[in-house]
C-alpha positions in Angstrom: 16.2 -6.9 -11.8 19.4 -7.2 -9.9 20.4 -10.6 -9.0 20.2 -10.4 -5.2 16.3 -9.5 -5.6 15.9 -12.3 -7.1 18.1 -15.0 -5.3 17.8 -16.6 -1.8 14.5 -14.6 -0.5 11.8 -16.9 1.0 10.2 -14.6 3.2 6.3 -14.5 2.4 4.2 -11.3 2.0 1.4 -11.7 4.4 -1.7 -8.7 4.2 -4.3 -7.4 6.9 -7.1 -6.3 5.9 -8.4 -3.0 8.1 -11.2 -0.7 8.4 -10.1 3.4 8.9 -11.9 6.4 9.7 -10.9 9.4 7.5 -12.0 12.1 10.0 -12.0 15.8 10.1 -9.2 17.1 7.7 -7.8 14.1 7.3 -9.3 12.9 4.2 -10.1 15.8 1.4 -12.4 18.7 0.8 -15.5 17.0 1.6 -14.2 15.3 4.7 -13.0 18.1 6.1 -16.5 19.7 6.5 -17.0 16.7 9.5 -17.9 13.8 7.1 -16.6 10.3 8.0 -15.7 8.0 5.0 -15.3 4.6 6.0 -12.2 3.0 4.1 -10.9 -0.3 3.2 -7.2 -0.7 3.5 -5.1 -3.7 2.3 -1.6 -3.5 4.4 1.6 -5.3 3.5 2.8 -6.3 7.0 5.4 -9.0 5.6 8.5 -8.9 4.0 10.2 -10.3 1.0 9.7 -10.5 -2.8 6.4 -9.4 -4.2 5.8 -11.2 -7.3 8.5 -13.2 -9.1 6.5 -12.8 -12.2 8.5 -12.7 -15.2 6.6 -8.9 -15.7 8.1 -7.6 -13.0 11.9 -8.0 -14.3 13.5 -4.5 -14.9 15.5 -2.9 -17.6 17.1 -0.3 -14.9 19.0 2.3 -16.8 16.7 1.6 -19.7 18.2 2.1 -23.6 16.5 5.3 -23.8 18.5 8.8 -24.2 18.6 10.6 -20.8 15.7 12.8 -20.8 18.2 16.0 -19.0 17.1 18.1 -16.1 13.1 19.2 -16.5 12.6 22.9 -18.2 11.7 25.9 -16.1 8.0 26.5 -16.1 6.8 30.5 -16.2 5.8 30.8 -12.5 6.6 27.7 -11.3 10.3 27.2 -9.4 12.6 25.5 -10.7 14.6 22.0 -9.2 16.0 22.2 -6.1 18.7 19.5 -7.1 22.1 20.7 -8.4 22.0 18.9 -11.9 25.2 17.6 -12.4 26.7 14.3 -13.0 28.8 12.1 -10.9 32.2 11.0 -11.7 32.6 7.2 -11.6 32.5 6.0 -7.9 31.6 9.3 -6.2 28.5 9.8 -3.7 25.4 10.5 -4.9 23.6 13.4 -2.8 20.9 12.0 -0.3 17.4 12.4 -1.5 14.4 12.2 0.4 11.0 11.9 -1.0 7.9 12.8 0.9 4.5 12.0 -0.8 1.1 12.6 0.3 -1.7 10.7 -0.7 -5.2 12.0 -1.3 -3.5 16.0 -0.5 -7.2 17.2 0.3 -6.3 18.8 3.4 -6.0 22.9 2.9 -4.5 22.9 6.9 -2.1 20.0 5.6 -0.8 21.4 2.7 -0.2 24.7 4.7 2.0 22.9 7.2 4.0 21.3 4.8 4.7 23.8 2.4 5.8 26.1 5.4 8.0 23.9 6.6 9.5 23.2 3.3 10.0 26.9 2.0 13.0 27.6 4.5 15.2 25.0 3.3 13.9 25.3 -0.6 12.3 21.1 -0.1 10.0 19.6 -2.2 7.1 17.3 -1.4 5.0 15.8 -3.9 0.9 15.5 -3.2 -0.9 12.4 -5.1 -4.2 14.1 -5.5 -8.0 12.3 -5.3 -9.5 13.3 -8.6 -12.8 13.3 -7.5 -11.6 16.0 -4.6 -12.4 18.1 -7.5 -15.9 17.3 -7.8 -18.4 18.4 -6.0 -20.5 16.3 -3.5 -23.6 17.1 -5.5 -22.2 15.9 -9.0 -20.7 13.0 -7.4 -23.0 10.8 -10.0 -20.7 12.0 -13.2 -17.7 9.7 -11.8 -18.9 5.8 -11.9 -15.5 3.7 -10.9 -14.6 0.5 -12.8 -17.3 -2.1 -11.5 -19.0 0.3 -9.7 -22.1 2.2 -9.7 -22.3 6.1 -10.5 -21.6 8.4 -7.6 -19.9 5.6 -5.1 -16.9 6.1 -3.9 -14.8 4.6 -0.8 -13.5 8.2 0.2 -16.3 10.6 -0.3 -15.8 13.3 -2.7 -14.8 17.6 -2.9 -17.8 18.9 -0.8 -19.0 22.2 -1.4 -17.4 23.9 -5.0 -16.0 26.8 -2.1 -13.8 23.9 -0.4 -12.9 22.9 -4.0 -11.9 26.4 -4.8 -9.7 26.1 -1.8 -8.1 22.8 -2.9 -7.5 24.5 -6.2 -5.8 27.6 -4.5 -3.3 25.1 -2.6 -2.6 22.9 -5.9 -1.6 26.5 -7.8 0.5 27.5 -4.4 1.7 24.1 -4.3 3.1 23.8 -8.4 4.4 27.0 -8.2 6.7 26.5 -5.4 8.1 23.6 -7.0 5.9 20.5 -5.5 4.7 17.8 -7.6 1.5 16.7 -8.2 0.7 13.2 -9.0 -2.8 11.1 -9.2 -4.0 9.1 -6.8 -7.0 8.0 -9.0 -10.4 8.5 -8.1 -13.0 5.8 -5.8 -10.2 4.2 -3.6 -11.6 1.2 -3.7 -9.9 -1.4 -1.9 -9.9 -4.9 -0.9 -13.2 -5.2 0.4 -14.8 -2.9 -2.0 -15.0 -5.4 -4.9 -14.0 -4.9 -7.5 -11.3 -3.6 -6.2 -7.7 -2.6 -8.0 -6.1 -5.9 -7.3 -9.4 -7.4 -9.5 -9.0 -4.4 -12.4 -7.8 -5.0 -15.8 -5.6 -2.6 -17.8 -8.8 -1.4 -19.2 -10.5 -1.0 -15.9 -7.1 1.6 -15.2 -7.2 2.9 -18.2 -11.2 4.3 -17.3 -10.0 5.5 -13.8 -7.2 7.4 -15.2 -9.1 9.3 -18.1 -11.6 10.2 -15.4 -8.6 11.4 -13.3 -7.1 13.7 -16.0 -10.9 14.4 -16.8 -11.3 15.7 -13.4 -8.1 17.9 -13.5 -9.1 19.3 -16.9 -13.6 19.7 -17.0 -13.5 20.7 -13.4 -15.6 24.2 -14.3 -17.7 22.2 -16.2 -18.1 19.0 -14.1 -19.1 21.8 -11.5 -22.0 24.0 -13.7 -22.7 27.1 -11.7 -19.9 27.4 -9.8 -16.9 30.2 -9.4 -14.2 28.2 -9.1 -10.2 29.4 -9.9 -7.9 28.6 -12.6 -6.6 25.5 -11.6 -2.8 25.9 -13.1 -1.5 22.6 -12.8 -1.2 20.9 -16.7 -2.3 17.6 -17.2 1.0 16.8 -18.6 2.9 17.6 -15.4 1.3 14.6 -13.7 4.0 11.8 -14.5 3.1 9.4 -11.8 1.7 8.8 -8.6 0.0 5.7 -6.3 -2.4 3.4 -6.4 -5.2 2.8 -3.8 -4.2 0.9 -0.7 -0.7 0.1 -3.3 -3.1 -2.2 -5.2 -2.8 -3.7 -8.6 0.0 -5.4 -10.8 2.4 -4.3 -12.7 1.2 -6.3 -15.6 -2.1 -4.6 -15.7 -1.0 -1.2 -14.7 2.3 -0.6 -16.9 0.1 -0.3 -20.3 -2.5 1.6 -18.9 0.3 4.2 -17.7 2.0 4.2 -20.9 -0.8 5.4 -22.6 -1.7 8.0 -20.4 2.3 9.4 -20.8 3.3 8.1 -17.1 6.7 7.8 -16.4 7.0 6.7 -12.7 5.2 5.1 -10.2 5.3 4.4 -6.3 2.7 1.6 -5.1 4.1 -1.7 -5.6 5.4 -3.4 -2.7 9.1 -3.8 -2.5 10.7 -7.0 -3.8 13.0 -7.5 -1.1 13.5 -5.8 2.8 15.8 -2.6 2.7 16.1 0.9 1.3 17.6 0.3 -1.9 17.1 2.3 -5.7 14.3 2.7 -7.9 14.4 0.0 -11.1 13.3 0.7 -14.2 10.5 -2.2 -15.3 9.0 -2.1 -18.5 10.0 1.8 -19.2 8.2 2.7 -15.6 10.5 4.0 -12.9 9.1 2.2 -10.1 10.0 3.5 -6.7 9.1 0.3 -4.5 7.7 1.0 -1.4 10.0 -0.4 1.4 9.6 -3.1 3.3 12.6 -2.1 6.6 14.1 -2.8 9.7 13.3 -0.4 12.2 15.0 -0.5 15.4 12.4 1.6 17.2 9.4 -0.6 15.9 11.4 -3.9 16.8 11.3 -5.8 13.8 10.5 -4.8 9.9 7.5 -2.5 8.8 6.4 -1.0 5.0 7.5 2.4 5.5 4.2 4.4 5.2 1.7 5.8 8.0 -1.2 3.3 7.8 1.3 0.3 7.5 3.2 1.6 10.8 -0.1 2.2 12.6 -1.2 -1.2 12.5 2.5 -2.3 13.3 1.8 -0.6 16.6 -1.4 -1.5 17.7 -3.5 -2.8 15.0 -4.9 0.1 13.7 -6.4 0.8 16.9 -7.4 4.5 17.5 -5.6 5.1 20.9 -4.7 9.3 20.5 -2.9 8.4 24.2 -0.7 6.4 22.9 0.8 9.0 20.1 3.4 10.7 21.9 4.8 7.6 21.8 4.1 6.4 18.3 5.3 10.1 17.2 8.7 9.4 18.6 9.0 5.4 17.3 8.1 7.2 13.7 10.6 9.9 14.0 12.9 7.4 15.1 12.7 5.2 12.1 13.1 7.9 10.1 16.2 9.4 11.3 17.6 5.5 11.3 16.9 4.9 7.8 18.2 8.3 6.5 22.0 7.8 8.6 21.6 3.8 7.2 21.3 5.5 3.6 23.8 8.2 3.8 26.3 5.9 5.1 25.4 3.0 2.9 24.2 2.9 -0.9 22.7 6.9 -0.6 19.4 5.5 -2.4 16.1 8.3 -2.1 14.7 7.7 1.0 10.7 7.5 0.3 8.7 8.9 3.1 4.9 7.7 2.4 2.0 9.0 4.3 -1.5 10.6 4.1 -3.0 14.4 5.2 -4.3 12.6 8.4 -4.7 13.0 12.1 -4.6 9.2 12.6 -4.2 8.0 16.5 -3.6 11.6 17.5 -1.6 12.8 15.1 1.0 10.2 15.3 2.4 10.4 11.8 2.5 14.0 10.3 3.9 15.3 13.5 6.9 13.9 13.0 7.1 13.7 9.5 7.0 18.1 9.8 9.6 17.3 12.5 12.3 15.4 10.3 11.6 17.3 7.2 12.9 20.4 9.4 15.7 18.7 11.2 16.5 17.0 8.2 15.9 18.1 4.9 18.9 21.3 5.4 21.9 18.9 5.7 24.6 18.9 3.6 24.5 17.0 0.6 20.6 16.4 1.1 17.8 17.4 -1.3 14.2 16.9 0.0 13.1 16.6 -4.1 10.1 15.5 -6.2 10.0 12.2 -7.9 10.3 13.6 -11.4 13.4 15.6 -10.8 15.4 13.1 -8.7 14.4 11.4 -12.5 15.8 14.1 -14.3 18.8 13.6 -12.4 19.0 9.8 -12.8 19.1 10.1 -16.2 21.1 12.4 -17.0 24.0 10.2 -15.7 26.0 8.5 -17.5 24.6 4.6 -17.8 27.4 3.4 -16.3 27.3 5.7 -13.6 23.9 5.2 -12.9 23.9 1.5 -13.2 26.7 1.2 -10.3 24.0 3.2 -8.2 21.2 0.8 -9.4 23.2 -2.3 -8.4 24.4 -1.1 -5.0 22.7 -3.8 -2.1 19.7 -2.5 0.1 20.1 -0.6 3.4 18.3 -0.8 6.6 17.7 -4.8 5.9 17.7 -6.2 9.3 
């Protein structure tokens, strides 16, 4: 871990606990035929270091050979990222990383894959395993602690919505996106046992259902026509945990064994915009904790966690033309603090919602179009902004790994 994580931060991470309404489209399959799924969310409102657990130091470049830019799949595009290496002491190119959790939404997946096909971006969809099951069979998923057939976000509806989710995860790969996991229940602090109370083994169970979702889907669904899903269980490399719950120390064995190589749920260990560290063989892509002028103070940079910095959570739809701009705002501040500062991937972090009136995706479309067509910027996928990393020389990418955060105050 570099030393300035580590030195001089006594800020305290303080968490709010909130109730949400997945309505409509904004939660998967099942939701979108007008069921509401009440959800517990744990929000990191403070800043500062996370853990100062000895589990959580990092081996950053890691003693491992560099893996080299990720094949070319039959049907499936290839990187949008020029694969080349840097020369000591030149830029890196400015990568931005959207991620979607749940990616249930057909209408949201639509959107953004149209507005990422003109300027060749990526965005990467952490899917809901059990968005692949259908409400009926919900009883053949039982979460760790948990009874069979409960689940804190519902489940795929009828198998003809799931045979639309499958058409937009095959549209989806072949264009390039990247799907990760998102596990299964989504059950969060106040859904005991929740992932913060799981034990490697309790992650290990949610993530061989998650991979047996992707792969027994037909037969998890008897009776049913459903697609070809196309998506290989070995292109899922990583993803996030429910309401970013869990510890390292718990999670990084139970990833290992399941042949993960990233992740992008634990809390950032200090404020600022900074690059991913390698801990324990894991690339972990914090999620940052940032100054935001147009918020007036610091906020974790996903959709939920902005929400209740604005008003609590509170569902005001009035109030999103507003909240749509402060969003857009931040983001377009934290990208010109980046490509002026340390060029570290910017991680935007939401969910296929319409929370408070559509206050988040609107102008997440609306930066990804101003945004992701400038020079020098790649709008990428988490595994090939890897492939790029690490096909660097160590020195090289250990200058980039060491550069101070951005966007800090």
């Amino acid at each position: 871990m570099r030393k300035y994580l580590l030195v001089g931060l006594a800020v305290v991470l303080a968490a709010t606990t909130g109730v949400l309404i997945y309505q409509g489209s904004s939660g998967g399959p099942g939701a979108a035929a007008g069921a509401d799924v009440t959800v517990t969310q744990t929000t990191t409102v403070g800043g500062g270091p996370a853990s100062s657990d000895p589990a959580s130091s990092s081996d950053p470049a890691g003693s491992s050979s560099p893996s080299g830019p990720p094949p070319t799949i039959e049907g499936r595009a290839a990187t949008n990222i020029p694969m080349t290496k840097l020369a000591p002491g030149e830029k890196a190119p400015q990568f931005v990383i959207f991620s979607f959790d749940g990616a249930g939404s057909h209408t949201k997946w639509q959107e953004f894959m149209a507005a990422a096909q003109p300027t060749n971006s990526r965005i990467n969809g952490f899917l809901t395993g059990l968005y692949l099951l259908a409400d009926e069979n919900k009883s053949k998923y039982t979460g760790p602690g948990h009874s069979p057939g409960k689940s804190s976000v519902g489940f795929g509806g009828t198998t003809d919505e799931i045979a639309t989710l499958i058409g937009d995860l095959n549209a989806a790969y072949a264009a390039g996106h990247e799907i990760g996991t998102h596990y299964n229940g989504h059950f969060c602090a106040g859904s005991e046992p929740s992932g913060n109370n799981w034990t490697t083994a309790d992650w290990s169970n949610e993530l061989d259902q998650f991979f047996g979702f992707l792969e027994n889907y037909q037969a998890n669904n008897p009776g049913a026509n459903l697609p070809t899903l196309n998506v290989p269980a070995d292109a899922i490399k990583g993803g996030r945990t429910q309401c970013l719950e869990g510890t390292l120390p718990t999670l990084v064995p139970a990833w290992k064994e399941h042949g993960l190589t990233y992740d992008s749920s634990m809390p950032a260990p200090a404020k600022g915009v900074y690059w991913p560290q390698k801990v324990d063989g894991i690339w972990e892509f914090y999620m940052p904790f940032v100054y935001s002028p147009a918020f007036e103070g610091s906020v974790m940079l996903m959709d939920y966690n902005m929400w209740i910095k604005f008003n609590k959570g509170e569902n005001q739809p009035e109030t999103a033309p507003q909240l749509r701009q402060i969003v857009y705002d931040t983001y377009t501040h934290l990208y010109d603090e980046a490509l002026s500062g340390n060029r570290a991937p910017l991680l935007i972090a939401n969910h296929f919602n319409n929370w408070n009136g559509n206050s988040f995706n609107e102008p997440t479309l609306r930066f990804m179009t101003d945004y992701c067509g400038k020079p020098d910027t790649y709008c990428a996928t988490y595994q090939d902004v890897i492939a790029w990393m690490e096909m660097q020389d160590p020195a090289v990418l250990q200058q980039l790994l060491d550069q101070a955060p951005v966007a800090a105050a």
